[in-house]
N, C-alpha and C positions, 0 to 999 in steps of 0.2 A: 631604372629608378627603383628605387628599394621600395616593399609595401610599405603600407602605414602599419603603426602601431596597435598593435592590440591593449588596450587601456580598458581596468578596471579602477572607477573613479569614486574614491571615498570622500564623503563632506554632509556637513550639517547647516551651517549657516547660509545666510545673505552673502558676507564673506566669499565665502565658495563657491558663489553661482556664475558670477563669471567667467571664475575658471572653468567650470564645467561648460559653458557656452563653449567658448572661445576652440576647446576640444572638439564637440560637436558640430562645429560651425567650418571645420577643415580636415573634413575626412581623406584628402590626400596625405594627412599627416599623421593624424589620429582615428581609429574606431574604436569608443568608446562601446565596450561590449557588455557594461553591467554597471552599475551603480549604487555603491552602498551606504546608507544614511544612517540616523538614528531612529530609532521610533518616534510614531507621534506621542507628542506629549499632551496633555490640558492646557489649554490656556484662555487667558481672558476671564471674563469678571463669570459668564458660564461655564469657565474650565472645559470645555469643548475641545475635543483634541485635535490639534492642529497639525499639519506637516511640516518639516524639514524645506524650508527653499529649493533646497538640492531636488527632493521629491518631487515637487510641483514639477520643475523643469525638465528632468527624466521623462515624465510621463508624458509632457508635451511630445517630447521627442520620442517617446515609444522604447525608450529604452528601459529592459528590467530593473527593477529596484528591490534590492535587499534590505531587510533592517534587523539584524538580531541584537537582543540587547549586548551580546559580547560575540566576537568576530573570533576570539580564538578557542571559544567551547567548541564540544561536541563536534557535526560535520561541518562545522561552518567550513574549516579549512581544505576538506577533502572540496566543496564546492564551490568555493574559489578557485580551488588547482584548475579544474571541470573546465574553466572560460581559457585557460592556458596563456592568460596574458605577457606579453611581453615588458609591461611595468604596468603598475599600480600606482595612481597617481590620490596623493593626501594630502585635501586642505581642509584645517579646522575638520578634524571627522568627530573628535573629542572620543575616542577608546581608543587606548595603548595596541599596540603592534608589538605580538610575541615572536621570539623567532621565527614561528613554525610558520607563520604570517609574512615575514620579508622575506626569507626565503625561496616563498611559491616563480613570483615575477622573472621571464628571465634576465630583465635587466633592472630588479631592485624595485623599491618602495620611493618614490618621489616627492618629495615633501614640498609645498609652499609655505614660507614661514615668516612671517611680518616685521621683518627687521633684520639690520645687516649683520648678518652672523659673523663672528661666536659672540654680537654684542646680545643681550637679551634674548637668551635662551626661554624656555616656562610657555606660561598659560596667554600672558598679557605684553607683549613687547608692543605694542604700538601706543597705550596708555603709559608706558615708563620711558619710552622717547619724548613723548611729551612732557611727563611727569619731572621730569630729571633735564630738561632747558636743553634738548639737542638740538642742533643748528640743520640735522640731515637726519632721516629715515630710510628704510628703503624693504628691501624683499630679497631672500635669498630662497635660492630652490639647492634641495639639497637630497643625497642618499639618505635613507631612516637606516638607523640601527637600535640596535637594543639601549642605549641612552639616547634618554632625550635629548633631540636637537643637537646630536654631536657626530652626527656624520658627513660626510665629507662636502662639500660645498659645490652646484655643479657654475652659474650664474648668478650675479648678486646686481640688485638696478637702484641708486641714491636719489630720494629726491630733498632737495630741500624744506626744509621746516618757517617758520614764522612764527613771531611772537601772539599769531591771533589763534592758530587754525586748532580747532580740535579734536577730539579723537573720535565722534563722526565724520566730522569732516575727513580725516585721515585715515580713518577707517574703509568710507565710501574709496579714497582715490588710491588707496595702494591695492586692494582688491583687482580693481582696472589693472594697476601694474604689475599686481600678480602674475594677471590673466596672460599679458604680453610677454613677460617672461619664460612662464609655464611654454606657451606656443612656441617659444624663440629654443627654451631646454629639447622638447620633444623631436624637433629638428635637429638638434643636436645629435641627440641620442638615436633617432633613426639614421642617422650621414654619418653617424662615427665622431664627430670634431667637436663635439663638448667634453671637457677634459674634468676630470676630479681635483678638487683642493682642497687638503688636510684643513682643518680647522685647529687654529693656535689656542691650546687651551689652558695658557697665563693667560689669556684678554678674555675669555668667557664674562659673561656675565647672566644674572637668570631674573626674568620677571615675574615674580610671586602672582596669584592665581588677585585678584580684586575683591575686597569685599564690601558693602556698606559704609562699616565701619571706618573704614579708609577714610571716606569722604567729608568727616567734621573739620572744617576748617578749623586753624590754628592761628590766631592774628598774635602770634608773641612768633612769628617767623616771619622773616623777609617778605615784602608785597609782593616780590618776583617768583618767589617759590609759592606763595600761594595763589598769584593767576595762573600761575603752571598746573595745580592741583586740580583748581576751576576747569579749565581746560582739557586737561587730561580726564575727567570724570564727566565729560558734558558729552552725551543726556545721559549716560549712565556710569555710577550710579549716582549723579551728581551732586556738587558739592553743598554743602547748607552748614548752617549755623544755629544755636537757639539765643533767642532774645526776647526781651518782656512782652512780644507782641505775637509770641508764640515759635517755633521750628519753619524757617523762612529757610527755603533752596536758592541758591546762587547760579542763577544761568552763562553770566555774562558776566566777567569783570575787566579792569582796566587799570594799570599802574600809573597811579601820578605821583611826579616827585614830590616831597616833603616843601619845595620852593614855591613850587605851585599849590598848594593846598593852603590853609590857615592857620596864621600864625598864632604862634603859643607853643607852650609847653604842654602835649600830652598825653597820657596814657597807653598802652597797646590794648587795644579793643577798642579806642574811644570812638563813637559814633560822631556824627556831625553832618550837617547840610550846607553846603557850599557852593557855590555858584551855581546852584540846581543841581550840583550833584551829590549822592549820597554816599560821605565816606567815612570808612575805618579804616582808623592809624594801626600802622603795623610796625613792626622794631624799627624799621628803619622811615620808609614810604608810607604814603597813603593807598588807599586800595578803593578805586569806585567800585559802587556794586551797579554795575550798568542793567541788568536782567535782574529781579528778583521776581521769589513766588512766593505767597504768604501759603501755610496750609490748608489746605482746599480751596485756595483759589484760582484764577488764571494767572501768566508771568505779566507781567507788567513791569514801567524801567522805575528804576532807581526813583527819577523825577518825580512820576507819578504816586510814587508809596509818598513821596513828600509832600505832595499835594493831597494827598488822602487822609496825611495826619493833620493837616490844616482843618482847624475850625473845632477839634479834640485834644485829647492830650498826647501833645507831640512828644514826649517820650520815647527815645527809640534805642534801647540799649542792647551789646551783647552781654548773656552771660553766659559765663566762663564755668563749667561745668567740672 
């Protein structure tokens, strides 16, 4: 039986940690012999600096952790060579990989990468599966090269998508099926019988990195594209709107047809209360806002903001900025 793998395991997030278990957790397959993170960073309202998930879980396991701010200055590279691994396994590490860096592994840098490649390539593929009404998701593992997200493909797992589920949600569960993957690759690659597949690069496609700004809703577009927005940006950085009763975030929303909704002629942004729910017309449909959050306060539904404006001035409009 062949040994296992010598694996140096690069990652930052929550994302990541799985995968890192799932290695750790089948050392007939894998030996996980180092572990490289990002620095701690500040966070929280005392900026307190926090660790890397990946960190935390290393250290349970007694395994060293490296964190330089760049992986291919100075010796980092001679002391990655040091471990002699046989791959180098990368999810979400968030620093580029120079040559001098794929090169070390004797069988290559292994990528987990959130989405069925070469669809959404970049920063953000599992927010622009959503974002963009796909019916399927899923996870490819793949060889790194010097472009991003364009080397060769080793295992790819679909799951399907639903018009509710969002990019926490999706987040939490392709991570999982990262993790099975990555174990199902490494067996591969120890046995010999995972094969290489070019990636066709007319069908590319790239997920620009997310920002804030992204997240102002547009009610002069389709309700369907903008519950996907919702969606896709839920809980970060999520979506919101401003209106006379101040910058309300949008948790939860819901497409009702224009049949079902109230009759009239009106507007795109028009607000309204309707059978207890709270909606904006959008070009085509209506759009409940099922989850909102008023600024600084707790989320509360739709219903309830209606009940609140009861017995005040029920004024509830968007403006269009």
């Amino acid at each position: 039986m062949p040994a296992p793998l010598r694996v140096v395991f690069m990652g930052t997030p929550d994302f990541a940690v799985p995968c890192l278990k799932i290695l750790l957790d089948n050392p007939e397959v894998t030996n996980v012999v180092a572990v490289y993170t990002q620095p701690d960073r500040p966070a929280g309202r005392g900026l307190e600096l926090k660790a890397p998930p990946v960190k935390d879980l290393a250290l349970q396991y007694k395994v060293p952790v490296f964190q330089p701010e760049n992986i291919n200055k100075e010796n980092e590279p001679r002391k990655l060579a040091d471990y002699m691994a046989d791959v180098v396994v990368v999810v979400a590490y968030a620093q580029f990989l120079g040559k001098n860096i794929l090169n070390i592994p004797r069988l290559g840098c292994v990528n987990v990468h959130g989405s069925l490649l070469p669809k959404y390539r970049g920063a953000a593929p599992i927010q622009y599966s959503i974002l963009n009404g796909e019916k399927e998701a899923g996870v490819t593992t793949m060889k790194l090269v010097e472009k991003m997200d364009a080397g060769p493909m080793l295992l790819r797992k679909a799951v399907p998508l639903n018009d509710e589920v969002t990019f926490g949600e999706l987040y939490e569960s392709l991570s999982k099926v990262g993790a099975e993957l990555l174990l199902e690759t490494m067996k591969g690659l120890k046995e010999r019988t995972v094969e290489e597949t070019v990636q066709n690069e007319q069908e590319a496609t790239y997920a620009k990195l997310i920002t804030k700004e992204m997240a102002k809703v547009d009610f002069q577009k389709p309700a369907k594209e903008t519950h996907n927005l919702i969606r896709a940006f839920h809980p970060w950085p999520c979506a919101f709107t401003v209106t006379n009763k101040g910058k309300v975030k949008i948790h939860k929303s819901k497409v009702i047809p224009k049949h079902f909704g109230p009759s009239g002629d009106f507007k795109t942004g028009h607000v309204t209360f309707h059978n207890n729910m709270l909606l904006v017309k959008c070009v085509d449909d209506w759009l409940q806002l099922v989850v909102v959050q008023m600024e600084g306060k707790k989320q509360i539904t739709g219903e309830q903001l209606i009940h609140g404006l009861q017995g005040e001035n029920k004024e509830f409009k968007i403006i269009e900025e």
